[in-house]
C-alpha positions as CSV (number, residue, x, y, z in Angstrom):
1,X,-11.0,-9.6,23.5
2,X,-7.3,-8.3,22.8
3,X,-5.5,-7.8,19.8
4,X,-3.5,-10.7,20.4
5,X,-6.7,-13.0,20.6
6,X,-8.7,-11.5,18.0
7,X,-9.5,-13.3,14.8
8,X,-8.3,-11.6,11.9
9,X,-11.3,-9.3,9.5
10,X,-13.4,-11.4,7.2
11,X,-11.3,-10.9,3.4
12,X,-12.7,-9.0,0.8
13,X,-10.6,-9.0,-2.0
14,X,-8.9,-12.6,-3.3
15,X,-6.6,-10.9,-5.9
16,X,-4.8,-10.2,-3.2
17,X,-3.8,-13.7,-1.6
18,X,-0.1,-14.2,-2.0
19,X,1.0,-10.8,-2.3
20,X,4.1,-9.5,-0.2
21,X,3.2,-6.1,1.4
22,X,5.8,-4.2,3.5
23,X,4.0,-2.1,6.4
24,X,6.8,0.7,8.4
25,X,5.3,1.8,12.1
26,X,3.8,-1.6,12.5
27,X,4.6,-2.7,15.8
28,X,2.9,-1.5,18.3
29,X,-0.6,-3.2,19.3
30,X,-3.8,-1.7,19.3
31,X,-2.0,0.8,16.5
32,X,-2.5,1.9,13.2
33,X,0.2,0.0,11.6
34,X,-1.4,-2.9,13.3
35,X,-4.6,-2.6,11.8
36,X,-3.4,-2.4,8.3
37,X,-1.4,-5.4,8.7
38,X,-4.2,-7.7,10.8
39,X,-6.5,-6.7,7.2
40,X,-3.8,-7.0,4.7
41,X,-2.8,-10.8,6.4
42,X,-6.8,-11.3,6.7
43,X,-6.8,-11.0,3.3
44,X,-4.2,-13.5,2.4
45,X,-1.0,-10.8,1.6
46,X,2.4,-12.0,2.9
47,X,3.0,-9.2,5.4
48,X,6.7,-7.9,6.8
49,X,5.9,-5.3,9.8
50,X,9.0,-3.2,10.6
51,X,9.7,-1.0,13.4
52,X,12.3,0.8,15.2
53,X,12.5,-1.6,17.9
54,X,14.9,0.5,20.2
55,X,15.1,3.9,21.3
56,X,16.4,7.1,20.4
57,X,16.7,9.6,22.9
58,X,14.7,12.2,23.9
59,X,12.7,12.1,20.3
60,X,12.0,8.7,20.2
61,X,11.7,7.1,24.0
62,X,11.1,3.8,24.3
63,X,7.7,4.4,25.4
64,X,6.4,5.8,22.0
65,X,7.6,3.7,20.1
66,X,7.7,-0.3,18.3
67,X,9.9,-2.1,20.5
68,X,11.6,-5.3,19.5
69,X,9.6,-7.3,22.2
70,X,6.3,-5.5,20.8
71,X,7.0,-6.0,17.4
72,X,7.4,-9.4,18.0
73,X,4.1,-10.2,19.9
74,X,2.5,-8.3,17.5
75,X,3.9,-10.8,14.3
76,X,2.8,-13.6,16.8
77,X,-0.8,-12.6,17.1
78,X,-1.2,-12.2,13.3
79,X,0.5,-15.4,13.0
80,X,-1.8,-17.0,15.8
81,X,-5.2,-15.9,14.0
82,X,-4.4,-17.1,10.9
83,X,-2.0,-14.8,8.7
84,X,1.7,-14.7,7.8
85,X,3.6,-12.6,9.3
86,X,7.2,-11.6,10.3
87,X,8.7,-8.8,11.9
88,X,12.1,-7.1,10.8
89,X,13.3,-3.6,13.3
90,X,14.1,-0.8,10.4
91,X,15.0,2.6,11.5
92,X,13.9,4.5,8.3
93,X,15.4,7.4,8.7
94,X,18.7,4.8,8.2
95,X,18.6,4.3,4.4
96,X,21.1,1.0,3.9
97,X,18.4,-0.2,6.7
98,X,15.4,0.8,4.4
99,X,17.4,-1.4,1.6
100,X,18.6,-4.4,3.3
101,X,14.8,-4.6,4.6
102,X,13.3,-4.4,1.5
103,X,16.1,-6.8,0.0
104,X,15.1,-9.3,3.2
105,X,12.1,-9.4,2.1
106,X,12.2,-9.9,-1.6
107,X,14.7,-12.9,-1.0
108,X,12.1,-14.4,1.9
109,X,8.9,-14.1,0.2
110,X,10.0,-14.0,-3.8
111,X,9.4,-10.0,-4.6
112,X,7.1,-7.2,-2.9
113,X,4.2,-5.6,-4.0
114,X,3.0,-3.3,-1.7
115,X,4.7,-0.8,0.9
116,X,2.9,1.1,3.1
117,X,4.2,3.7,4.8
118,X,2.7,4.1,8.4
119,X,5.6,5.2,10.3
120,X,5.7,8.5,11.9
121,X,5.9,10.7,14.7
122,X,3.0,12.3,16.4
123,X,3.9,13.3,19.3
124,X,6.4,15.8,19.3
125,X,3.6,19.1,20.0
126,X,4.7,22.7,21.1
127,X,4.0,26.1,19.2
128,X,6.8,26.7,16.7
129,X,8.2,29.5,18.6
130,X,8.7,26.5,21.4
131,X,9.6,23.9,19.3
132,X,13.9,23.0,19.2
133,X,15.5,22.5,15.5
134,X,16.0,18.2,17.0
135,X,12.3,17.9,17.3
136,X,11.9,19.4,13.8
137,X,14.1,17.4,12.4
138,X,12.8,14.1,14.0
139,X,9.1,15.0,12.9
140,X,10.5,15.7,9.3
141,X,13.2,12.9,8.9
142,X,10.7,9.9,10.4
143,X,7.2,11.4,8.6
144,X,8.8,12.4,5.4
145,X,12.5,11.4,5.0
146,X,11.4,8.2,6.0
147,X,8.2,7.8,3.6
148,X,11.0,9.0,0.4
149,X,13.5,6.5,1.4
150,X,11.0,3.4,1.6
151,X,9.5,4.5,-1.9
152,X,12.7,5.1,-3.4
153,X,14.0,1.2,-2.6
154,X,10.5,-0.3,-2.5
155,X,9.8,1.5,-6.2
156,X,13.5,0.3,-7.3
157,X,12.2,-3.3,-6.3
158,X,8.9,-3.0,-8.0
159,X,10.1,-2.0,-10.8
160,X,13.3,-4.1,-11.4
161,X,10.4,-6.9,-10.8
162,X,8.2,-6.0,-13.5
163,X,4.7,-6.9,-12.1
164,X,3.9,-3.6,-11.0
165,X,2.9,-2.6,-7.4
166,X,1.4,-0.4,-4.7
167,X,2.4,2.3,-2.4
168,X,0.2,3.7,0.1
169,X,1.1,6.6,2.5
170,X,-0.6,7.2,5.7
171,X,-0.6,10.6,5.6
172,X,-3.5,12.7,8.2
173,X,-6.2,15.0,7.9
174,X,-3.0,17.6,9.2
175,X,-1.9,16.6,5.6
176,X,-5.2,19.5,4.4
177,X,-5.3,21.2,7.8
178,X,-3.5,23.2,10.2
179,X,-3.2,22.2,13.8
180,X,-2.3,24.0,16.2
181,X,1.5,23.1,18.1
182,X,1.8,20.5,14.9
183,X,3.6,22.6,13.0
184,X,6.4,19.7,12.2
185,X,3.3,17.4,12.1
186,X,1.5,19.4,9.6
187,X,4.5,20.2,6.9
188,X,5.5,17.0,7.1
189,X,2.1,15.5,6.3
190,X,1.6,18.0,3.5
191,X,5.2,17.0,2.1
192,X,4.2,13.1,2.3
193,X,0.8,14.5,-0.1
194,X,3.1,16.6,-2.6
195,X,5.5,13.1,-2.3
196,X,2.5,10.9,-3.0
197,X,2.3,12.9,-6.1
198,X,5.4,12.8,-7.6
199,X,5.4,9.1,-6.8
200,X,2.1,8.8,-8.6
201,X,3.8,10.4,-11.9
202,X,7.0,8.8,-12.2
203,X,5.7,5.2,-11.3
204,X,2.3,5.4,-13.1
205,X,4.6,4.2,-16.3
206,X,5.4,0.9,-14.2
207,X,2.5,-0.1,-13.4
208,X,2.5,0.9,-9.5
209,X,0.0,3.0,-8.0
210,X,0.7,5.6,-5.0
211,X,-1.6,7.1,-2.9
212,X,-2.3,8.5,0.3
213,X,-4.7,8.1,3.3
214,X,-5.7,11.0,5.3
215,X,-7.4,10.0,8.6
216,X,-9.0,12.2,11.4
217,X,-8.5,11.3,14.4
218,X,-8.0,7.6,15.9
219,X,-7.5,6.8,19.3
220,X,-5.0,4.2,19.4
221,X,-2.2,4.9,22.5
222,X,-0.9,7.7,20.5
223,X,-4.1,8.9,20.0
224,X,-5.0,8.9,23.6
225,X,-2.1,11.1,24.7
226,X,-2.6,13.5,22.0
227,X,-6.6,13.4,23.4
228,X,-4.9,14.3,26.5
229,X,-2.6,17.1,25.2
230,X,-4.9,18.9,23.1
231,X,-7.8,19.2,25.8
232,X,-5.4,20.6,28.3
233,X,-4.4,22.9,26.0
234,X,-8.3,24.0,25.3
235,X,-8.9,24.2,29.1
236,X,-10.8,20.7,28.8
237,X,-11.2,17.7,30.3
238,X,-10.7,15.1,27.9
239,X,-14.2,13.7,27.6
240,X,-15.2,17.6,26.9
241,X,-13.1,17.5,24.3
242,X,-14.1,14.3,22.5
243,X,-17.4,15.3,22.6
244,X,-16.5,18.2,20.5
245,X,-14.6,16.2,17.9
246,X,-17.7,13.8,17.9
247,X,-20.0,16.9,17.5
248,X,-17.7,18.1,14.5
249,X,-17.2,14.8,12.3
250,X,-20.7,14.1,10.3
251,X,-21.2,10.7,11.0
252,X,-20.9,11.2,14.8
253,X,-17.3,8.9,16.1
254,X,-13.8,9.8,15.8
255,X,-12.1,7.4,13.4
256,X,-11.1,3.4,13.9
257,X,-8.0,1.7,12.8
258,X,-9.9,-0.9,11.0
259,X,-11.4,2.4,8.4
260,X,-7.9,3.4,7.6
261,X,-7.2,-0.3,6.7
262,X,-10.1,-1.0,5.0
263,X,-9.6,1.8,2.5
264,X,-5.9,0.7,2.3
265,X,-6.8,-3.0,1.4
266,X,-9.2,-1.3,-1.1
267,X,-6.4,0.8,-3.0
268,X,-4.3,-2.3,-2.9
269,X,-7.3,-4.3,-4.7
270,X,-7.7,-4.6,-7.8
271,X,-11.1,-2.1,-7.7
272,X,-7.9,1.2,-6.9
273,X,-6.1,-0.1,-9.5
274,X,-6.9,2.9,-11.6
275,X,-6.8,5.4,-8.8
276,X,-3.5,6.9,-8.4
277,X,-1.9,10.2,-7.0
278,X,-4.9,10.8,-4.3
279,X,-5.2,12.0,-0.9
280,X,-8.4,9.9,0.2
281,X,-9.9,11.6,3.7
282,X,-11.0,8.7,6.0
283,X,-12.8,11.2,8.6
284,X,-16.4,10.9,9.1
285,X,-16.7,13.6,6.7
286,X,-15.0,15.8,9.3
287,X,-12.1,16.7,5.8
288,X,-14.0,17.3,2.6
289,X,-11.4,18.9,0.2
């Protein structure tokens, strides 16, 4: 069974029906961004998946990442199983993109009350002696640039609304860890944690929670060429290699898109709605700090 022919998760939490959440990186299939939209729409939110939908040279090709075509089929198969769901391209390192988006969708669905921000690059690796300034720069402007521009408008729009809100960051166990050749990875996921925090302060006051999600491992595509990169660079095949992550995490499996949305549906319930400013791992108990 394929994403696009797969039922949507059984709901969990009915405060959340009606609610207009905003999901950045969200339209590739079989992704993260993906899951956290199938199990917000399963659980009756309004959801607005954005992507970059085009290329941009050799930091973004086309092949890593949300076309328009993708994005679309993606909307189509929430839509198909039972959720609502539109698409809208945003590049968000583009900021009067990040605010016409978010403006789209308060004028479509009445207001929005949660953002998460899944978008990211992951697949820019070399040592940082190897790595150019550009690939730096893309790393940092998409992860973290991209993550402060969507809270800035998204908070703007919360607040001017009144009704509170929610803002989850998909940050990564690289947020608490070094990797090595992640070095852009790694300091941008630590900024999007120090971000988180900030957020947490200044907003706490309106009623809108942020927090991040730090997951191990997940094999979506991205996940399967970063499987590949990182055995060869051990000297391993790739099936050595996952058997030493699956020896390493405590409960045995490297992670699932559906665990990072679960715990994002959860901090968007009304059960997180006193939890504010944290990093949560999601790893098997591979993190524990």
């Amino acid at each position: 069974m394929t994403a696009e022919t797969s039922p949507l998760p059984s709901p969990r939490y009915s405060e959340l029906k009606g609610k207009v959440a905003l999901i950045t990186g969200a339209g590739r299939a079989g992704g993260l961004g993906e899951g956290i939209a199938r199990r917000l729409a399963a659980e009756g939110c309004k959801v607005v998946i954005t992507d970059i939908g085009q290329g941009r040279g050799e930091e973004m090709p086309v092949d890593a990442i949300g076309t328009d075509e993708e994005m679309a089929r993606t909307a189509a198969a929430i839509t198909a199983a039972g959720g609502e769901c539109i698409a809208m391209a945003l590049d968000v390192l583009e900021e009067s993109q990040v605010e016409a988006v978010i403006a789209r969708t308060v004028e479509r669905f009445g207001g929005i009350d949660i953002l998460v921000n899944n978008a990211g690059i992951g697949y820019l690796m070399k040592s940082i002696v190897d790595m150019d300034v550009a690939e730096w720069d893309a790393v940092l402007g998409v992860n973290l640039r991209g993550t402060f521009l969507c809270t800035k408008h998204a908070g703007k729009a919360m607040i001017a609304q009144g009704r509170g809100g929610r803002i989850v960051n998909i940050a990564s166990q690289a947020a608490k860890s070094g990797v090595p050749h992640a070095g852009a990875y790694c300091s941008s996921k630590h900024g999007v944690v120090g971000l988180t925090r900030v957020s947490a302060i200044e907003l706490g006051g309106h009623g809108i929670t942020a927090n991040a999600i730090c997951p191990n491992h997940v094999t979506t595509g991205l996940g399967a060429w970063q499987n590949e990169y990182f055995a060869k660079l051990r000297g391993l095949s790739v099936d050595e290699y996952l058997a030493q992550m699956r020896a390493r995490i405590p409960l045995g499996r490297a992670g699932l898109p559906s665990d990072t949305a679960a715990a994002c549906a959860f901090l968007c319930s009304d059960d997180g709605a006193y939890i504010t400013g944290e990093a949560m791992n999601v790893s098997g108990g591979e993190e524990t700090h």
